[in-house]
BAFI-3210 file (N, C-alpha, C; in Angstrom, 3 decimals, decimal comma, padded with zeros to 6 digits):
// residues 102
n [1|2|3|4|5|6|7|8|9|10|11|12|13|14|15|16|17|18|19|20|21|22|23|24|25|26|27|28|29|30|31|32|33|34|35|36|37|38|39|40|41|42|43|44|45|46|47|48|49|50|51|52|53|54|55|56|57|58|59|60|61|62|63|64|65|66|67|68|69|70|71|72|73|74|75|76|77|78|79|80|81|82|83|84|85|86|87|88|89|90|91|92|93|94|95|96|97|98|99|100|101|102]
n.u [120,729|119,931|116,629|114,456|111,208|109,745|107,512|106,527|105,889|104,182|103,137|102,046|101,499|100,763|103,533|104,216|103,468|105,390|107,792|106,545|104,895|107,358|108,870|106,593|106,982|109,347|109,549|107,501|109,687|110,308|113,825|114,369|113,535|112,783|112,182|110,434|110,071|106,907|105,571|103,056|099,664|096,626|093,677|090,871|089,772|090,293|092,822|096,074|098,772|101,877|102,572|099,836|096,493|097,437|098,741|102,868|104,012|103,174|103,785|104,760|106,167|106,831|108,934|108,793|110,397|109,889|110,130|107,364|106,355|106,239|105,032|102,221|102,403|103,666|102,086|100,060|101,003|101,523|099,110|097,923|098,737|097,880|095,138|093,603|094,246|094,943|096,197|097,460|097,759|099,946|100,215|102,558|103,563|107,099|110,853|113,585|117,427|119,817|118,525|119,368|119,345|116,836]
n.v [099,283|096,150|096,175|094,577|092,715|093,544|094,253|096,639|097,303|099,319|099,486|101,266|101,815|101,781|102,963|101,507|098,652|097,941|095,938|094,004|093,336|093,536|091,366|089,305|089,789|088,793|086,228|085,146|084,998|087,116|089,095|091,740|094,872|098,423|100,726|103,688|106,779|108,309|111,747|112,725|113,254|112,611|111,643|109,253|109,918|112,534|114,719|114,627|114,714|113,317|114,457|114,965|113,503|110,488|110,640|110,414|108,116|107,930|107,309|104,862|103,868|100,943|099,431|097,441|096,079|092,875|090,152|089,320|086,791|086,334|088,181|087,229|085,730|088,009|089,263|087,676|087,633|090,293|090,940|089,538|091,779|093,673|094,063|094,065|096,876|100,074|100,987|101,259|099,376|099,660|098,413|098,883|098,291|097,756|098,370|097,381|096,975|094,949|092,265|089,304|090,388|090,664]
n.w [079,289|080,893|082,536|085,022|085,609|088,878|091,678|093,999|097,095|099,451|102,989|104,790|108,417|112,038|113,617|116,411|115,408|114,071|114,159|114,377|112,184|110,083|111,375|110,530|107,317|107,593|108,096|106,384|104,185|102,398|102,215|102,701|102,736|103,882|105,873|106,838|108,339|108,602|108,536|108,937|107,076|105,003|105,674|105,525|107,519|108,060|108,272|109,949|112,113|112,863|115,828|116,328|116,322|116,195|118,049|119,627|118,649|115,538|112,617|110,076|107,148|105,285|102,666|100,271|097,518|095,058|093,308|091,016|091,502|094,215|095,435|096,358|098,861|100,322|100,961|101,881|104,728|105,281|105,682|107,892|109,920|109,444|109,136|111,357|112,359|111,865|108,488|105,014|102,496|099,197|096,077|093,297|089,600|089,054|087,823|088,267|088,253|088,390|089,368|090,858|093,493|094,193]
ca.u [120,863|118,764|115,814|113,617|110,342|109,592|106,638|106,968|104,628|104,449|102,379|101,895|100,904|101,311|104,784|104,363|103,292|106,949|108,347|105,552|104,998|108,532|108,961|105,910|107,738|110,661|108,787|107,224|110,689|110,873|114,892|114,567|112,829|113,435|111,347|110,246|109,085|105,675|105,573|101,865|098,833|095,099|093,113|089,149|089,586|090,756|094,366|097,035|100,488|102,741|102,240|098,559|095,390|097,631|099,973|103,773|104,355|103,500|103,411|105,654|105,883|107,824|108,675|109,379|110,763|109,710|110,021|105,901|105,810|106,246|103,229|100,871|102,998|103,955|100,654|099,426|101,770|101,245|097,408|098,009|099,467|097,535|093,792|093,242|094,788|094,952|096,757|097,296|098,924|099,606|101,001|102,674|104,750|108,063|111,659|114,795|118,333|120,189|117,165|119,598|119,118|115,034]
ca.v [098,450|095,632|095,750|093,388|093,164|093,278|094,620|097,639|096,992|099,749|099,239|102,349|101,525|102,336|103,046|100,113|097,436|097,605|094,868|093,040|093,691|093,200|089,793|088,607|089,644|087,951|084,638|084,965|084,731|088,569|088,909|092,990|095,869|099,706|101,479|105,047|107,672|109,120|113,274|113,328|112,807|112,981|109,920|108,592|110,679|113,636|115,435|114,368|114,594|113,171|114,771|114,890|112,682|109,798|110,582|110,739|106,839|108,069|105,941|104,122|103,066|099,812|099,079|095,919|094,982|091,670|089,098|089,421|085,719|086,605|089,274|086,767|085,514|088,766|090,203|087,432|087,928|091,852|091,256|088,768|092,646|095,092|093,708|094,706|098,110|101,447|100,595|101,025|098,716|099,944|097,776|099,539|097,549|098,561|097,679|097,140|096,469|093,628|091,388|088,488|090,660|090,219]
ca.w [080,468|081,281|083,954|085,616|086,420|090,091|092,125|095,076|098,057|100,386|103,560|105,833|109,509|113,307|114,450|117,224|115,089|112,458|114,374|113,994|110,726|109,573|111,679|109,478|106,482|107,403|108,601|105,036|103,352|102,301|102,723|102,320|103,089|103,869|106,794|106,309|109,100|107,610|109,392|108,727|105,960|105,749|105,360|105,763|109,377|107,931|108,302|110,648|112,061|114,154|116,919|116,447|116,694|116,329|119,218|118,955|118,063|114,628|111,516|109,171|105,840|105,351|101,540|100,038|096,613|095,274|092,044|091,255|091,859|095,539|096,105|097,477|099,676|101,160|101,008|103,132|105,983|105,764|105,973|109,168|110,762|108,868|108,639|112,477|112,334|110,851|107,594|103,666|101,422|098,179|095,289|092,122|089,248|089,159|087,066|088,795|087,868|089,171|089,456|091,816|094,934|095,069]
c.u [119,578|118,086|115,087|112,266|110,247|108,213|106,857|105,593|105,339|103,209|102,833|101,190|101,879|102,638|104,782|104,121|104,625|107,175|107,694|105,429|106,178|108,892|107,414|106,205|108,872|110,575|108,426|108,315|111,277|112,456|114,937|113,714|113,131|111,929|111,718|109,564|108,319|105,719|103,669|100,849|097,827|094,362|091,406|089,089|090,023|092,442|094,729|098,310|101,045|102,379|100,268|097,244|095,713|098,708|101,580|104,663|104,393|103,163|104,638|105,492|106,703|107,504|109,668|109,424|110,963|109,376|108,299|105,579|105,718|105,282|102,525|101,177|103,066|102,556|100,045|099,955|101,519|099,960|096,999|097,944|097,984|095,862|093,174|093,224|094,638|096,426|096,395|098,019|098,600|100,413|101,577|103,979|105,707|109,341|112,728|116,527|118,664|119,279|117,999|119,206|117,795|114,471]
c.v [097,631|095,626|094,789|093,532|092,854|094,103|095,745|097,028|098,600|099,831|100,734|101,826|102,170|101,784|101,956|098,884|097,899|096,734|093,975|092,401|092,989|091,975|089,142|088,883|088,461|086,737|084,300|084,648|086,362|088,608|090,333|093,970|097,189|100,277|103,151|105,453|108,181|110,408|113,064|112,637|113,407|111,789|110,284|109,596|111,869|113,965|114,932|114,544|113,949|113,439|115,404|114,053|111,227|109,288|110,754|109,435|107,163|106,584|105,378|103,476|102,142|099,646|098,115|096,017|093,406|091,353|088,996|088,115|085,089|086,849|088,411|086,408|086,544|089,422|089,202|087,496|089,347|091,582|090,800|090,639|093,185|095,525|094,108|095,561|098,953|100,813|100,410|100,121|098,669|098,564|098,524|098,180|098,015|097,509|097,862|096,274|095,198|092,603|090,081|088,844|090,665|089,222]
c.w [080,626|082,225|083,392|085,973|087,780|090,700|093,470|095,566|098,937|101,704|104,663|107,396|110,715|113,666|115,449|116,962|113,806|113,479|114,688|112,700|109,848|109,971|110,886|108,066|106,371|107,719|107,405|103,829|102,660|103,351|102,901|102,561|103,384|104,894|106,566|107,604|108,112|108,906|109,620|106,997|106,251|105,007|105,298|107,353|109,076|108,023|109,707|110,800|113,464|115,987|117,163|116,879|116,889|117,385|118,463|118,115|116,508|114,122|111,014|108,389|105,819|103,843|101,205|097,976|095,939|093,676|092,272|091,657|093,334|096,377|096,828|098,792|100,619|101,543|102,211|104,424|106,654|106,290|107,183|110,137|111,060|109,092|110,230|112,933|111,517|109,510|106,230|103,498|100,143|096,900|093,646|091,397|088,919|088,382|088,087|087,959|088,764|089,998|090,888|092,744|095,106|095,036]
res [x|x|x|x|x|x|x|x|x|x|x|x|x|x|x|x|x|x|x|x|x|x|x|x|x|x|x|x|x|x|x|x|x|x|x|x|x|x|x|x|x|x|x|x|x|x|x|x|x|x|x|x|x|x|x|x|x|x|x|x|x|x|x|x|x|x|x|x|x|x|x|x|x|x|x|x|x|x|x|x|x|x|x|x|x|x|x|x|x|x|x|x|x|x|x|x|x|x|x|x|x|x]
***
C-alpha cells in the first residue's frame, strides 16, 4: 500500500485556551485536527495532574496532520496561542494513507 509523507504536530496547552488555539488553526487554513484530554505529566515544574497544581481546567493536546509544506504555516498560528502560555509543541514525521484528506 502506498503512503504519504505528512508531518504530526502535537501542541499540549491549557484546557481554556483550545478554542483559541483551534480558531487560529482554522484561520490558518488547517481543515483537521483531533483534541485529546491530557490526566496529568511532569514538566520543568515537576509532576502534575488534573486536579492538581494546575486546577481542574486541565490540559489538552490538540493534534494536527499536515502535507510538510504546511508546518510553517501552522506553526505560526500555534505560536500566536502558545508563546504566552504554558505549552509544548512537538513535531514528529509521520506516513499516512490517503494523502487527499491533508
Amino acid at each position: 500500500m502506498q503512503t504519504h509523507n505528512a508531518k504530526r504536530v502535537e501542541i499540549v496547552i491549557e484546557a481554556p485556551l483550545e478554542k483559541r488555539l483551534t480558531d487560529a488553526l482554522m484561520q490558518s487554513g488547517v481543515t483537521g485536527y483531533t483534541v485529546l484530554p491530557v490526566l496529568g505529566g511532569s514538566g520543568r515544574s515537576g509532576q502534575w495532574s488534573r486536579e492538581g497544581q494546575i486546577g481542574r481546567a486541565g490540559m489538552v493536546t490538540v493534534v494536527c496532520l499536515i502535507k510538510p509544506e504546511r508546518l510553517d504555516t501552522l506553526l505560526d498560528a500555534a505560536f500566536t496561542v502558545v508563546s504566552k502560555h504554558i505549552g509544548v509543541v512537538s513535531i514528529t514525521d509521520a506516513q499516512v494513507l490517503r494523502a487527499e484528506r491533508f
